[in-house]
C-alpha positions in Angstrom: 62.3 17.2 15.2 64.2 20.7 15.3 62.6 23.8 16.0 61.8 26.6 13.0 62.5 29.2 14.2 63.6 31.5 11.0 60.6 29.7 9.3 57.8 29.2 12.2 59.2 30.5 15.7 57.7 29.4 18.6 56.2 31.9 21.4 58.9 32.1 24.6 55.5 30.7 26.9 55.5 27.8 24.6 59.2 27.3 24.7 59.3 27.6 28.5 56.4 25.1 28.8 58.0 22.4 27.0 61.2 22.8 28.5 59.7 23.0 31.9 56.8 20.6 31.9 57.5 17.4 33.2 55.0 15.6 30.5 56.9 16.5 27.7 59.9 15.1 26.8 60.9 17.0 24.0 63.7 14.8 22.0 64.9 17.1 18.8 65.7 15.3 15.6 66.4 11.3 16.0 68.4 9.4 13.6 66.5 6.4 15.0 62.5 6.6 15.5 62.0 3.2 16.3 62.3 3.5 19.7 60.2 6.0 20.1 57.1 4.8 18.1 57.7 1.7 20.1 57.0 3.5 23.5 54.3 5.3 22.3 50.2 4.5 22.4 49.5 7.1 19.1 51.5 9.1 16.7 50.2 12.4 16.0 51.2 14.7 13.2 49.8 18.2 14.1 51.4 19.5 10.7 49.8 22.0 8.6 52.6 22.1 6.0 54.2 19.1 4.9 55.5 17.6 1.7 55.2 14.0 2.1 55.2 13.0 5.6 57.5 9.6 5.5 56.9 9.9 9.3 53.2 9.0 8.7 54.2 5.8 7.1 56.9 4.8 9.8 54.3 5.4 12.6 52.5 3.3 10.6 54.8 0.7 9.8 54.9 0.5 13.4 51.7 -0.5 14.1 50.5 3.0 15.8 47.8 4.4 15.1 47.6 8.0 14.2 46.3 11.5 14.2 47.2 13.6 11.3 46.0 17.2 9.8 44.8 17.0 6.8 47.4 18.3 4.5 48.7 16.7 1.1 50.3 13.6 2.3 48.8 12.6 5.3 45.5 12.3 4.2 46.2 9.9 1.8 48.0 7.4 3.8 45.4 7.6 6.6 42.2 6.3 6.0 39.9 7.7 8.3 38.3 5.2 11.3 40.8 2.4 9.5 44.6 3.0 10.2 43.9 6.2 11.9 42.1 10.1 11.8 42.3 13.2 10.3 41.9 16.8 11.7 41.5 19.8 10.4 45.1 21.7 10.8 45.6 24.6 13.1 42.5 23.4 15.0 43.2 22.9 18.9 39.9 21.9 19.7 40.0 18.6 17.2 43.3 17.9 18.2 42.0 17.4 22.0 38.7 15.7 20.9 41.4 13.5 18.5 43.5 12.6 21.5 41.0 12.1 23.7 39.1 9.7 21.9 42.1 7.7 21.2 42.1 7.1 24.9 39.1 4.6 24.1 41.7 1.8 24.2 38.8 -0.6 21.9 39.2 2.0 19.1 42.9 2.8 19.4 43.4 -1.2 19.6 41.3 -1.2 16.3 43.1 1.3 14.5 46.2 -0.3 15.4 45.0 -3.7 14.2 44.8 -2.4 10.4 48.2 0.3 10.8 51.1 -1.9 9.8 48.9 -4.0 7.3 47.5 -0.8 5.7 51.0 0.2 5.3 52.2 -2.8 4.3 50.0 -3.3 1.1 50.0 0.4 -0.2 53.7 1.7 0.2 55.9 -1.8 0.1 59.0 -0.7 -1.9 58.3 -2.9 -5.1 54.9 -2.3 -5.1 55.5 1.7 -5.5 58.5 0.8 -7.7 55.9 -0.9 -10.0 53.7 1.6 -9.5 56.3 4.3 -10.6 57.2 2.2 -13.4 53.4 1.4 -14.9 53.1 5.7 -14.6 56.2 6.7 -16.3 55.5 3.9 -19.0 52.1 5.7 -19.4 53.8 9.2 -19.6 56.2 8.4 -21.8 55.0 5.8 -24.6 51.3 7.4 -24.9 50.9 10.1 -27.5 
């Protein structure tokens, strides 16, 4: 995505570290992520403020298997040890113990098995339409 820099500016050595590093290929916002999630082995969202991260159910809808912070959002479409894990945010040291376990390609391969299914049977368009539906009936018709 874009850089926030009014909102959360990055430090210049961080800057010059992704622009110079050849192992990161920093790509800015994509109108398209589905290229992207298809070249990747794990999505990771490393987030400590989000609303609802839709990215979390596209990685997902993928088939990737994830990494997330546990903020609002995340931690309710990743079930830990199923579809993913979830870190504590702002921690560097469970980020790298995250990652590196996902390099045990037995329990990345696992994870991955349940992503798109997991996905699938809690965020399909009609069944959160229904689910929207069944709320606001609630709301509005109980006294």
């Amino acid at each position: 995505g874009c850089y926030e820099d009014k909102l959360d500016p990055l430090k210049s050595e961080t800057l010059n570290l992704i622009k110079n590093c050849s192992a990161i290929e920093a790509v800015g916002q994509q109108n398209d992520v589905r290229p992207w999630f298809a070249a990747a082995d794990v999505a990771v969202l490393a987030s400590y403020r989000e609303g609802f991260p839709n990215v979390v159910i596209e990685a997902g809808a993928m088939g990737l298997p994830q990494i997330v912070t546990d903020i609002n959002g995340a931690r309710e479409i990743i079930i830990e040890g199923k579809n993913g894990t979830v870190i504590p945010s702002k921690s560097v040291d469970a980020l790298y113990n995250a990652m590196k376990h996902m390099l045990d390609t037995d329990f990345r391969d696992g994870l991955a098995n349940n992503a798109r299914k997991l996905i699938a049977s809690r965020y399909e368009q009609g069944f959160v339409r229904k689910c929207l539906c069944d709320f606001y009936d609630k709301i509005l018709y109980c006294v």
